[in-house]
N, C-alpha and C positions, 0 to 999 in steps of 0.2 A: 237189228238196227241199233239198239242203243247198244250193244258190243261194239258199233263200227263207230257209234255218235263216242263210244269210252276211249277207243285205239284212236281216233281223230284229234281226240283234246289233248292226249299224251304227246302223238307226235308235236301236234301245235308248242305245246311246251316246250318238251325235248329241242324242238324246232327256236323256241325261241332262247332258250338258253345257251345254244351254239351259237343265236346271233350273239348273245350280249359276251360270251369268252373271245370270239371274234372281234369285238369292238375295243375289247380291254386291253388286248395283245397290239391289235393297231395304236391305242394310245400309248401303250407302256413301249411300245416302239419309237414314238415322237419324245416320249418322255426324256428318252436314253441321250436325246442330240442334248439338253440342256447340261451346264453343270454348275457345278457351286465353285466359285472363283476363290483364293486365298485357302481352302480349305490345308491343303499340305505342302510343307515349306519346300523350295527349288532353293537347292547348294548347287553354286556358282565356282567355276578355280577361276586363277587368272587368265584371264584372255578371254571367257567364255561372252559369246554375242549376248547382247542385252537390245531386243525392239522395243522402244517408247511405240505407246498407240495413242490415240486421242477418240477421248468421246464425245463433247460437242462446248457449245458457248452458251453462255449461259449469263444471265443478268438479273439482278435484285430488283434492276428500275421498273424494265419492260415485262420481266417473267415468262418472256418466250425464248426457248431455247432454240439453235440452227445447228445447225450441222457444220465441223470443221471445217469444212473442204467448199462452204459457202462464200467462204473468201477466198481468194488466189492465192493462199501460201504455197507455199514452197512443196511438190511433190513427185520430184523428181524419184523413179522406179516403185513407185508406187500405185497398185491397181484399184483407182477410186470405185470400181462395182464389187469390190470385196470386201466385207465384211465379217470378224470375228463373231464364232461361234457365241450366243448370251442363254445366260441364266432365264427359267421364268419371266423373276421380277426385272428384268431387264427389257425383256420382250413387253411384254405389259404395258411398261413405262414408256415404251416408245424409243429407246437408247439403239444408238449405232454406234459403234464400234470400228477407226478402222485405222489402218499404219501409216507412220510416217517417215519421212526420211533419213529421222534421229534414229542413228546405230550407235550404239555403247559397247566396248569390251573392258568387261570385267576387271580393275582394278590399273586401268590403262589412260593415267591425267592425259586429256591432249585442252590444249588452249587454241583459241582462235579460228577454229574448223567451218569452214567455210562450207552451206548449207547449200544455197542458191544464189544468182543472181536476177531478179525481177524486172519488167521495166514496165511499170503497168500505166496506164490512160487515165485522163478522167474520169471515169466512171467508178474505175477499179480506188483510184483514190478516195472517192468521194464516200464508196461502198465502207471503208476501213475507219475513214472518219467519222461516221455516223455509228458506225458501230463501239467503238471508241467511246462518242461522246454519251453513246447508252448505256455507259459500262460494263463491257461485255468480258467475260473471262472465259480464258483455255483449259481447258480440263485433258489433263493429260495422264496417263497410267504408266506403269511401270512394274511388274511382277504385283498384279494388282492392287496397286499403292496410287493412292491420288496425286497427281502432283501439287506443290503449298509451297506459301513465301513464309518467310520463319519470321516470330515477331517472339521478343523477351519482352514479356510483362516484370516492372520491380511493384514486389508485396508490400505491406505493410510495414514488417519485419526486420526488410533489408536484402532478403533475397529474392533471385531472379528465379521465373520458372518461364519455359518455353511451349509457345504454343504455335498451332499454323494457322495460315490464312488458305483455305481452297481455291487452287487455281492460280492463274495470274494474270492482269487485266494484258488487252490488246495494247494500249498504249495508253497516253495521256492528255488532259486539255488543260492551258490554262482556265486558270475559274477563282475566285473573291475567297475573301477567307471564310463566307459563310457556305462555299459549295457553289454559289451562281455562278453563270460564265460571265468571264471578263469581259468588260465593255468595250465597244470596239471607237478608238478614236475618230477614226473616219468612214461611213457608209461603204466604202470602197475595202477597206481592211479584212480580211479572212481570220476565222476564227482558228488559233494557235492550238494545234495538234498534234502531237508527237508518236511516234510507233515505235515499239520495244522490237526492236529487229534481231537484237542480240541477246541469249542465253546464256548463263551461269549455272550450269546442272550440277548438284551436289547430290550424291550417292552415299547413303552412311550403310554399312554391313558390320554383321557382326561375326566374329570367328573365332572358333572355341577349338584348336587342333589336338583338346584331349579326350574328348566326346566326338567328334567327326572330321571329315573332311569338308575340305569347300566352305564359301562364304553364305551369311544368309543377307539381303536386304532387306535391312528397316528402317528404312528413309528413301524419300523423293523430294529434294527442294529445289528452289529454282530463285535466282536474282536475275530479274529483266531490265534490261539496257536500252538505252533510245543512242544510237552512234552512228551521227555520219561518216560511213566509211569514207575513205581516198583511198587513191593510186596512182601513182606517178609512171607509169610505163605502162602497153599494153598486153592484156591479160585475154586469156583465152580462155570464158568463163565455163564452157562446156566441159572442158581437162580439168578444172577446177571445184567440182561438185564431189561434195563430201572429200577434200584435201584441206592440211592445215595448211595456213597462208603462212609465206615463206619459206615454207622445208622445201628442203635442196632447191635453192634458190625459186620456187616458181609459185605464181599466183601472189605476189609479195600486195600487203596494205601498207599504206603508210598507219592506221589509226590501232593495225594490235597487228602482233605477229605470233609464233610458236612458243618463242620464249620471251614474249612482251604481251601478257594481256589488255585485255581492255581499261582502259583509265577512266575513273568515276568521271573525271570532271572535261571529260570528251564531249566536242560539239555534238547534239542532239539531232536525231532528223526529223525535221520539220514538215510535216504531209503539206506538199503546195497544190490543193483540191482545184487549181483555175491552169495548172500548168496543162502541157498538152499530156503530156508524156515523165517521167520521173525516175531513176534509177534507185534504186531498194536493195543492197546486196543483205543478206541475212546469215548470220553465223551463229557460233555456239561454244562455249566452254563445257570440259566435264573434267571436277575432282572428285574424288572416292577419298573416301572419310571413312576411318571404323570407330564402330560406334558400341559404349557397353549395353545400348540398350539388346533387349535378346526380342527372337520371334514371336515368340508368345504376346508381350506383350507392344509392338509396333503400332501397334492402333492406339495407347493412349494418347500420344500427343494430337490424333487429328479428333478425339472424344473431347478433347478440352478444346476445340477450335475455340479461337477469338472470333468469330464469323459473327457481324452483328445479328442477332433473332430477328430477321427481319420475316415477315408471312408471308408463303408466297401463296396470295389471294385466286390466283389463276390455277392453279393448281388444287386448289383448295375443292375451287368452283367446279373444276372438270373433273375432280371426284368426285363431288356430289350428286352434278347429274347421272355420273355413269352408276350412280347406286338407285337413286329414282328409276333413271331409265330400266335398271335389270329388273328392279323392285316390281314394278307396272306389269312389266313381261310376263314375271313368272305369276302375278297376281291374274293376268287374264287366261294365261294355260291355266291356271288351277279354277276359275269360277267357269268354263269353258268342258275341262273334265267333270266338275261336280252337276253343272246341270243338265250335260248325259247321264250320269247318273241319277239325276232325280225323275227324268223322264222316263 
């Protein structure tokens, strides 16, 4: 008997040891879908596709982030239940990941490329403007590089050094010179909101053709536009998605064309939140810039962000509890195991 009670406890072992190599192979399984993003550089030649993705909006005021595809931009062949493979801490964090209609080839200026055409409702307006007025910004990637608006700080000194701004905001409101919103003359008046419909996509790469082939990217910037577009003839906006306005005469604007970009001091568009209905056309420049910065180091300029320290308190808070919370759990499995054991 206690031969069988000694063969019994072996298998049980034996028995549970196979559980747990069984358990480890299923996670190091799960493990393998994650990876580490930016890890090793992608050399690009000319012409090579470049997919912009976007990972969500995000704001300093409210501290809640949503999801791109929360507002009705532009997403034309794009499958909104798909989503990019994430990292852990991605996963974790809660991050989605997903594409957009922005297609880039590699070392290929085009100006005035026409995105979409929108016609959205009240709601959809009121949805942008609000958003807007929370300060919301677009978080965009690109060979996992943030997208940022470029600001030059002058030193002390006399020299300039360049830093980014993360992201870039939805659009804009009039507001006082101390931040508050402007007053409205008449109860009846709407509050002055503008939407950045138009992008200025700057690509910097760097290329070394004595050491390798192909370009590397170390840079993503962006200048956003508010431009009510025009058109003088009818346009057939469907034939017109993802085509530069004007080439071989079709899809023409009067406010930019292929070889007339967009001009700073262009009427702005104006979100009218009381109209029924509102036409939105959305477009986009890209130039490729090379740049001496090298791969290695591409990450300094977004390490010196100008990003003000502001705390994001919500965050802060939803970490906290989830360390309580784990804290408590594993505090009642362990008083739970010890006083079977004391028994």
């Amino acid at each position: 008997a206690a031969v069988n009670m000694h063969l019994g406890g072996r298998c049980s072992r034996s028995g549970g040891v196979m559980l747990l190599a069984v358990v480890l192979l299923a996670a190091a399984a799960n493990v393998s879908a994650f990876y580490l993003p930016g890890v090793a550089p992608t050399d690009y030649s000319l012409g090579d596709k470049m997919q912009v993705k976007v990972e969500a909006l995000t704001s300093v005021k409210t501290q809640l982030p949503y999801e791109y595809y929360v507002l009705p931009f532009c997403h034309d062949g794009v499958n909104l239940h798909a989503t990019d493979a994430l990292n852990l801490g991605e996963v974790l964090k809660g991050s989605r990941i997903y594409e957009t209609p922005y297609i880039f080839h590699m070392g290929v200026d085009q100006s005035c490329k026409i995105l979409c055409r929108k016609e959205y409702d009240a709601e959809e307006l009121q949805a942008f403007a609000l958003m807007i007025q929370e300060e919301y910004r677009v978080n965009m990637l690109l060979d996992n590089l943030p997208i940022a608006m470029t600001i030059f700080n002058q030193m002390d000194d006399g020299t300039t050094t360049k830093s980014y701004e993360i992201g870039y905001p939805i659009g804009f409101a009039d507001v006082e010179e101390d931040g508050s919103p402007k007053k409205k003359k008449n109860k009846d008046d709407q509050d002055a909101v503008y939407l950045f419909n138009h992008l200025r996509f700057t690509i910097l790469y760097n290329e070394d053709p004595s050491q390798r082939e192909g370009r590397r990217m170390v840079g993503f910037e962006v200048e956003p536009f508010s431009v009510k577009h025009s058109y003088q003839n009818m346009v057939d906006w469907e034939n017109c998605v993802d085509k530069v306005a004007g080439e071989d005469g079709e899809c023409a604007l009067s406010s930019c064309a292929f070889d007339r970009p967009i001009n700073v001091n262009s009427p702005p568009l104006l979100l009218d939140t009381k109209a029924k209905t509102q036409e939105v056309i959305w477009s986009y420049d890209i130039v490729f810039k090379p740049s001496p910065v090298r791969w290695s180091t591409r990450w300094d300029a977004y390490l010196s962000s100008s990003d003000d320290a502001q705390i994001h308190w919500f965050s802060i808070l939803n970490s906290f509890m989830v360390v309580i919370f784990l804290s408590g759990l594993v505090g009642l499995i362990m008083v739970h195991t010890l006083r079977k054991d004391f028994q």
